[in-house]
C-alpha positions as YAML, in Angstrom:
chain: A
units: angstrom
residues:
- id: 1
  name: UNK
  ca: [-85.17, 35.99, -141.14]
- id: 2
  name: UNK
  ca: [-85.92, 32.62, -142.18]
- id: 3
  name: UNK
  ca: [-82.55, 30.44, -143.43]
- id: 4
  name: UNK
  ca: [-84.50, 28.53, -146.40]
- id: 5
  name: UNK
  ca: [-81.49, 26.40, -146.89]
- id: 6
  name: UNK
  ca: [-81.96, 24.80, -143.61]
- id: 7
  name: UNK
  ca: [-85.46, 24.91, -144.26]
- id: 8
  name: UNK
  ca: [-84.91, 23.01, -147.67]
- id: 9
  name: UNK
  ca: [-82.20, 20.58, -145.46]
- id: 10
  name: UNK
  ca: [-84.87, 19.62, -142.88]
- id: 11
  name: UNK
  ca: [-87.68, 19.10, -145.92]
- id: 12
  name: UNK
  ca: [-85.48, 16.41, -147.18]
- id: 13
  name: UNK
  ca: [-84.56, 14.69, -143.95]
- id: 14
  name: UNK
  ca: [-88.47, 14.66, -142.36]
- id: 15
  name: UNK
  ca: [-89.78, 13.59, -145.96]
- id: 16
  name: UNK
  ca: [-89.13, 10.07, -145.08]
- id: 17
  name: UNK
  ca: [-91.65, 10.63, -141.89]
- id: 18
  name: UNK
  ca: [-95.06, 9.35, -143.57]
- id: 19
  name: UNK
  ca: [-97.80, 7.94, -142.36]
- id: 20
  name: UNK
  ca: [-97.02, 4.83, -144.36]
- id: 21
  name: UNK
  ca: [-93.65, 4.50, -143.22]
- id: 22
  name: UNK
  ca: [-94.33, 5.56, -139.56]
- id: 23
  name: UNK
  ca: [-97.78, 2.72, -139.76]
- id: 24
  name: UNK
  ca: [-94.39, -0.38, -140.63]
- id: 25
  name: UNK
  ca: [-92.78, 0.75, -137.45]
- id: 26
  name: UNK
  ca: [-89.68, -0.03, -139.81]
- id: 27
  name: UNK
  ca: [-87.16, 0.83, -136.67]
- id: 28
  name: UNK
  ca: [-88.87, 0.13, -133.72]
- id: 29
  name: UNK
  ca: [-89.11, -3.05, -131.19]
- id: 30
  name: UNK
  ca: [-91.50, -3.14, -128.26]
- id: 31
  name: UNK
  ca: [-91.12, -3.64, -124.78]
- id: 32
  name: UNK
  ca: [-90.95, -7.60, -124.91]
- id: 33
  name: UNK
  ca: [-88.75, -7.55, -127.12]
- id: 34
  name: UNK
  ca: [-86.42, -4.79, -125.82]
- id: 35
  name: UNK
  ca: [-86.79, -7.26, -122.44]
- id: 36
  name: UNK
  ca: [-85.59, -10.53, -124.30]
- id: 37
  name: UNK
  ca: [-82.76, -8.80, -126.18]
- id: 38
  name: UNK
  ca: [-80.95, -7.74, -122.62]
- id: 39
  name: UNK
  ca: [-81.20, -11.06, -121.27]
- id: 40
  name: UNK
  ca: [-80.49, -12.81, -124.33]
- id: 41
  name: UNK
  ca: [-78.27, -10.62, -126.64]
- id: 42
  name: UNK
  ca: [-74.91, -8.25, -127.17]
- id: 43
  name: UNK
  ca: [-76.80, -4.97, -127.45]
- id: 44
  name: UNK
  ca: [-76.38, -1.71, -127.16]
- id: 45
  name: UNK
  ca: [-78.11, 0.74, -125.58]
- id: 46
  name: UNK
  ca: [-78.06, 4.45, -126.11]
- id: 47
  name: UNK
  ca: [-80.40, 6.28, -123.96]
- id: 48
  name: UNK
  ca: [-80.93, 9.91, -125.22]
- id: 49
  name: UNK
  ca: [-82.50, 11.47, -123.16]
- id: 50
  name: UNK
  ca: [-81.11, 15.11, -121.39]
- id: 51
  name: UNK
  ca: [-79.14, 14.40, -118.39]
- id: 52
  name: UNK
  ca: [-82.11, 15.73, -115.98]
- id: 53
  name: UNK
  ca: [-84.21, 13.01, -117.24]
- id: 54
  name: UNK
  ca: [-81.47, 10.74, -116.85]
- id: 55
  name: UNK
  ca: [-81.29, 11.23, -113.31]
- id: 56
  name: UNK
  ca: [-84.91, 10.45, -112.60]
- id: 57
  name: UNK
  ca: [-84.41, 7.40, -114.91]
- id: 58
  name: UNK
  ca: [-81.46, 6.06, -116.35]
- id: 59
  name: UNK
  ca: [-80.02, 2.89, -117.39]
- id: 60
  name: UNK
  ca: [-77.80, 0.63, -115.64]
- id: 61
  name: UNK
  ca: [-77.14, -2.26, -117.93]
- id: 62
  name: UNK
  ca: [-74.02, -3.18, -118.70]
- id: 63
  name: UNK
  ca: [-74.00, -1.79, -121.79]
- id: 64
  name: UNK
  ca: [-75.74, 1.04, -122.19]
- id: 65
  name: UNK
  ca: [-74.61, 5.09, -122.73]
- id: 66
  name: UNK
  ca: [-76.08, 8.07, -122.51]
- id: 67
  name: UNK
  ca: [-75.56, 10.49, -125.52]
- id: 68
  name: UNK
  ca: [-78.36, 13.25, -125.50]
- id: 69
  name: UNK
  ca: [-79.95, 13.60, -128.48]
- id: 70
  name: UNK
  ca: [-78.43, 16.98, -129.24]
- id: 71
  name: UNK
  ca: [-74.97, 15.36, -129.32]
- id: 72
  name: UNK
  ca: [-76.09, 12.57, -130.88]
- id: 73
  name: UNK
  ca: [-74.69, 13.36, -134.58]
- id: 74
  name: UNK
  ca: [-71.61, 14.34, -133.00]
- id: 75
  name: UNK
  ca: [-68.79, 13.14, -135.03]
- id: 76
  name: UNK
  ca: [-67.24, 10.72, -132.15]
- id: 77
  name: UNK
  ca: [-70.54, 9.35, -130.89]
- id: 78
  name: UNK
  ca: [-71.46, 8.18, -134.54]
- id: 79
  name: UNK
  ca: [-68.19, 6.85, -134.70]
- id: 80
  name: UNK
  ca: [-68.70, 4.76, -131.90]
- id: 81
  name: UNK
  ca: [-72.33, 3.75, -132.90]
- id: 82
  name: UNK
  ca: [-70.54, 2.61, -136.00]
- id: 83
  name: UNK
  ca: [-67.67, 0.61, -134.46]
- id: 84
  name: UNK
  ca: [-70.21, -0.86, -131.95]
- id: 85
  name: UNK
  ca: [-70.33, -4.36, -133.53]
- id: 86
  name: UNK
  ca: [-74.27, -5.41, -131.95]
- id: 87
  name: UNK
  ca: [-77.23, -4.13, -132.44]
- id: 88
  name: UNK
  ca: [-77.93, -1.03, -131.37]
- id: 89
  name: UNK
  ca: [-81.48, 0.63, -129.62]
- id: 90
  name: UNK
  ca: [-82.11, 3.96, -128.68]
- id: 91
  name: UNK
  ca: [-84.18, 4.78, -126.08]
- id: 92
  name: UNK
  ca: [-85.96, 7.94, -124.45]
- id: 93
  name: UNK
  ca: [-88.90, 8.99, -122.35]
- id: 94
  name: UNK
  ca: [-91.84, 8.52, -124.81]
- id: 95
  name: UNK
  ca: [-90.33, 6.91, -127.76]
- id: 96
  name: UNK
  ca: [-90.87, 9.97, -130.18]
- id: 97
  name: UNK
  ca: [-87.16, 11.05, -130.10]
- id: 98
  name: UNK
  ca: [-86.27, 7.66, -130.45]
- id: 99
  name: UNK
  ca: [-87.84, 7.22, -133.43]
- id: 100
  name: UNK
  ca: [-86.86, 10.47, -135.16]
- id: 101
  name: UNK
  ca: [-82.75, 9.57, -134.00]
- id: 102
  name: UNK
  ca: [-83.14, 5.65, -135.42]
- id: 103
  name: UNK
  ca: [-84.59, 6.77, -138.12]
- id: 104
  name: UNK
  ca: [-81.61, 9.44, -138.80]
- id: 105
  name: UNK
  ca: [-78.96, 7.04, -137.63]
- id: 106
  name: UNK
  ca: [-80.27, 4.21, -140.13]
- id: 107
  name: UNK
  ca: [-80.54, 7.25, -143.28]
- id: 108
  name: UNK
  ca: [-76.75, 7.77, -142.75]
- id: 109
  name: UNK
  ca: [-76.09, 4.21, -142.38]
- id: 110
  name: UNK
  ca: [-76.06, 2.43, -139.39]
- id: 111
  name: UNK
  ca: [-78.67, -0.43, -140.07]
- id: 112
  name: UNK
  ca: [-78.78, -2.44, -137.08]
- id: 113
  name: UNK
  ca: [-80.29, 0.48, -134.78]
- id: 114
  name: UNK
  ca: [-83.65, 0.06, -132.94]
- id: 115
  name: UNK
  ca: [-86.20, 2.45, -131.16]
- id: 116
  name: UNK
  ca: [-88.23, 1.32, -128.24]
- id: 117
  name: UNK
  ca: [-91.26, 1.87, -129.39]
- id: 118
  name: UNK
  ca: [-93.09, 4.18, -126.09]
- id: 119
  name: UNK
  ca: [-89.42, 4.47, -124.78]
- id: 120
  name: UNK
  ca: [-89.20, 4.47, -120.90]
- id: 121
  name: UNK
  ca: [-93.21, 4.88, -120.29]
- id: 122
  name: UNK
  ca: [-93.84, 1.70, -122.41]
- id: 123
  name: UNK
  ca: [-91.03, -0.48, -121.00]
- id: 124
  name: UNK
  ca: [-91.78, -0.07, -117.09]
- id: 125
  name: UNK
  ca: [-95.76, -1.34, -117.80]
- id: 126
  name: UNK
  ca: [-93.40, -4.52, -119.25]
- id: 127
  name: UNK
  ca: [-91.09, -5.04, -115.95]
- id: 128
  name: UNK
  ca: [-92.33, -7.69, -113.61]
- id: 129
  name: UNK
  ca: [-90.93, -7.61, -110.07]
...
């Protein structure tokens, strides 16, 4: 049986999705950028991606965390997105789920939150030994 009130609950949250906001890449940095920030700024990165694909790749920067994307909206992981003080960018394999969780995290009000834009794939064409 379909729950149309969840149904009526995801309308409204993927209604922001168009192809006109999606084209402004409102949330998203690319590789370079990403690149310069670690070197050159207090971020913070969230990579949420499931712990299998963590342990292919994960991240080893000072200040990064994994939070999965299904615990993402967990009360005490938004609470310390929130009390995180830099800016924040959220990373995964391709950069889809990225996208979607930035986009989420900025619609409940955390504003300075980033997606790589291609996620993981994107960012190791970047690296230079």
């Amino acid at each position: 049986m379909i729950d149309f009130k969840e149904v009526e609950i995801l309308n409204q949250m993927f209604s922001n999705f168009t192809e006109e906001f999606l084209a402004k890449k409102p949330c998203q940095i690319d590789a370079e950028t990403f690149l310069k920030w670690i070197e050159n700024e207090d971020i913070l990165v969230v990579d949420i991606k499931t712990k299998k694909e963590v342990l292919i790749v994960g991240f080893t920067h000072t200040n990064s965390i994994h939070i999965p994307m299904h615990e993402l909206f967990q009360k005490e992981n938004i609470e310390k997105l929130a009390n995180a003080n830099k800016k924040i960018v959220t990373v995964c394999r391709s950069g889809q789920r990225s996208l979607v969780a930035t986009a989420f995290l900025q619609r409940i009000g955390i504003k300075e939150v980033f997606s790589l834009q291609g996620g993981i794939i994107e960012l190791v064409q970047h690296i230079k030994p």
